[in-house]
Every structure is written in structure tokens, then in C-alpha cells.
C-alpha positions as CSV (number, residue, x, y, z in Angstrom):
1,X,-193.9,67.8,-73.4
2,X,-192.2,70.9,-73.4
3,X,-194.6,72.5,-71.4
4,X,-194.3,70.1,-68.7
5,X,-190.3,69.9,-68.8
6,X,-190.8,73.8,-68.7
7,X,-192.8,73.7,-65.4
8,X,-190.5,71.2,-63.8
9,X,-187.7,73.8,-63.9
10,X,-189.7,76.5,-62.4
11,X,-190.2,73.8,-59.8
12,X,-193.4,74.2,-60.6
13,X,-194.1,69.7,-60.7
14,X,-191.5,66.9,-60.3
15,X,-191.2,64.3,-63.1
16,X,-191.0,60.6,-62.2
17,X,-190.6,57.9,-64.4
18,X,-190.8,54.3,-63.6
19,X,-188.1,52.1,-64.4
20,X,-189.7,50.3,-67.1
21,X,-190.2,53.7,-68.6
22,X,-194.2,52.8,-68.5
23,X,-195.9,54.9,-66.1
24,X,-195.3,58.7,-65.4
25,X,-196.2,60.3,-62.2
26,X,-196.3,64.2,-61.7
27,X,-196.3,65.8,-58.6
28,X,-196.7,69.4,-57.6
29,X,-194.1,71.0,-56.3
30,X,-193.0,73.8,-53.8
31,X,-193.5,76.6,-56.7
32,X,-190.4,77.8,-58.0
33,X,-188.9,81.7,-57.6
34,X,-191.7,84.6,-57.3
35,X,-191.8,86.5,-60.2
36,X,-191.3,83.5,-62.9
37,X,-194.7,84.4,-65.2
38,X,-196.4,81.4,-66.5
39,X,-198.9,82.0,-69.6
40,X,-202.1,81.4,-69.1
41,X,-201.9,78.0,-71.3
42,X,-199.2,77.1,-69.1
43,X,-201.6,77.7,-65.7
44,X,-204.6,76.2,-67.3
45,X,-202.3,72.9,-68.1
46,X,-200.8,72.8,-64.6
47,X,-204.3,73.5,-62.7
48,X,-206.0,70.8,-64.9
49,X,-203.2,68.4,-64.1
50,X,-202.4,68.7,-60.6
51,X,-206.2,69.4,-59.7
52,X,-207.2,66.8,-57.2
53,X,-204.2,65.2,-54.5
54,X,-201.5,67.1,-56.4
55,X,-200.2,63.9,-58.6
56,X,-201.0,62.8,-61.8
57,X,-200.2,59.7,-63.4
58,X,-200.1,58.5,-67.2
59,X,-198.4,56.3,-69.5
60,X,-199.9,52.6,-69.3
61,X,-203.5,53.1,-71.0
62,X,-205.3,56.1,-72.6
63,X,-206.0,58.8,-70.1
64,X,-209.1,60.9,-70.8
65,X,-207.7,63.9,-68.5
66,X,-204.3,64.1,-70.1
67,X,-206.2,64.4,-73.4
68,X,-208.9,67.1,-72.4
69,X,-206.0,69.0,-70.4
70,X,-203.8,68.7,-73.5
71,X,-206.8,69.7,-75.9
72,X,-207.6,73.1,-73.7
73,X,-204.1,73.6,-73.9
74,X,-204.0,73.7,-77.7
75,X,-207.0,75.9,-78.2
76,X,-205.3,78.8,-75.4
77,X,-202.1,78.8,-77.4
78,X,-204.4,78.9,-80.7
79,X,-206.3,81.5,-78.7
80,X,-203.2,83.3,-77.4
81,X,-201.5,83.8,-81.3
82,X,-204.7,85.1,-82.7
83,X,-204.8,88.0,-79.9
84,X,-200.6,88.6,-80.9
85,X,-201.0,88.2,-84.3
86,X,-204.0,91.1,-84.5
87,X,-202.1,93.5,-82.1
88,X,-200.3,96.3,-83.4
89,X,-196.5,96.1,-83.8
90,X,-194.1,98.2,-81.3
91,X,-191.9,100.7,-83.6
92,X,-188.6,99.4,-85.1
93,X,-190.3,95.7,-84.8
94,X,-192.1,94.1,-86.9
């Protein structure tokens, strides 16, 4: 979730909720400011997602995509804090 409030600020998608508070719809949006860096779990998450007509919806009944998209996502953050955790630390930091 915070992933996807995270790319809604860098205006990255747009976040619609129903009324009911059943069904969410995400859109991609114009992009955001140049230079905001996204990780690579973050770009993998928003290329899965919006992959297609640029929306994605979820909320009423399981959604295979959202689940696969999510699970990709876990395994690049797993990925991405095995590759920090083994590099060296900068001096004065550990």
C-alpha cells in the first residue's frame, strides 16, 4: 500500500475509490517531476500494474494480477536488501 500511495505522489497513478469503498481503480498518470528515482521494485510494481489500457482495478473478488504483481514485488525488495546488506559500509557509517 505504501508503494502505491508513494507513486500517487510522484504522480506517478491516480487513486480512485468507489463510494462504497469496494472497488479501486488506478490509473496512470502524467509522470511526476524528472529526476524523482523510483527503485526498481517500485518500477516493476508500476509496469505490472498499469500494463495494458493504463487502469487497474481491484477490491470486489480475488485478483490474480494484484497477487503475482504484489509477489514479484516482495522477492525485488528481498532481492534488493540481500545486495545492501552484503555491500561494504561507507566510512563513519555503519
Amino acid at each position: 500500500i505504501a508503494t502505491l500511495i508513494n507513486l500517487a505522489i510522484g504522480k506517478r497513478i491516480e487513486i480512485d475509490v468507489d463510494k462504497q469503498k469496494k472497488m479501486t481503480v488506478l490509473t496512470k498518470g502524467p509522470g511526476g517531476p524528472a529526476g524523482r528515482n523510483l527503485s526498481a521494485a517500485e518500477t516493476a510494481l508500476e509496469a505490472r500494474l498499469m500494463a495494458g489500457d493504463g487502469k487497474f482495478s481491484f477490491g470486489k473478488e480475488y485478483n490474480a494480477t494484484l497477487t503475482s504483481a504484489y509477489e514479484q514485488f516482495r522477492k525485488s525488495l528481498a532481492k534488493s536488501a540481500r545486495l545492501w546488506g552484503s555491500m561494504p559500509s561507507v566510512v563513519g557509517v555503519p
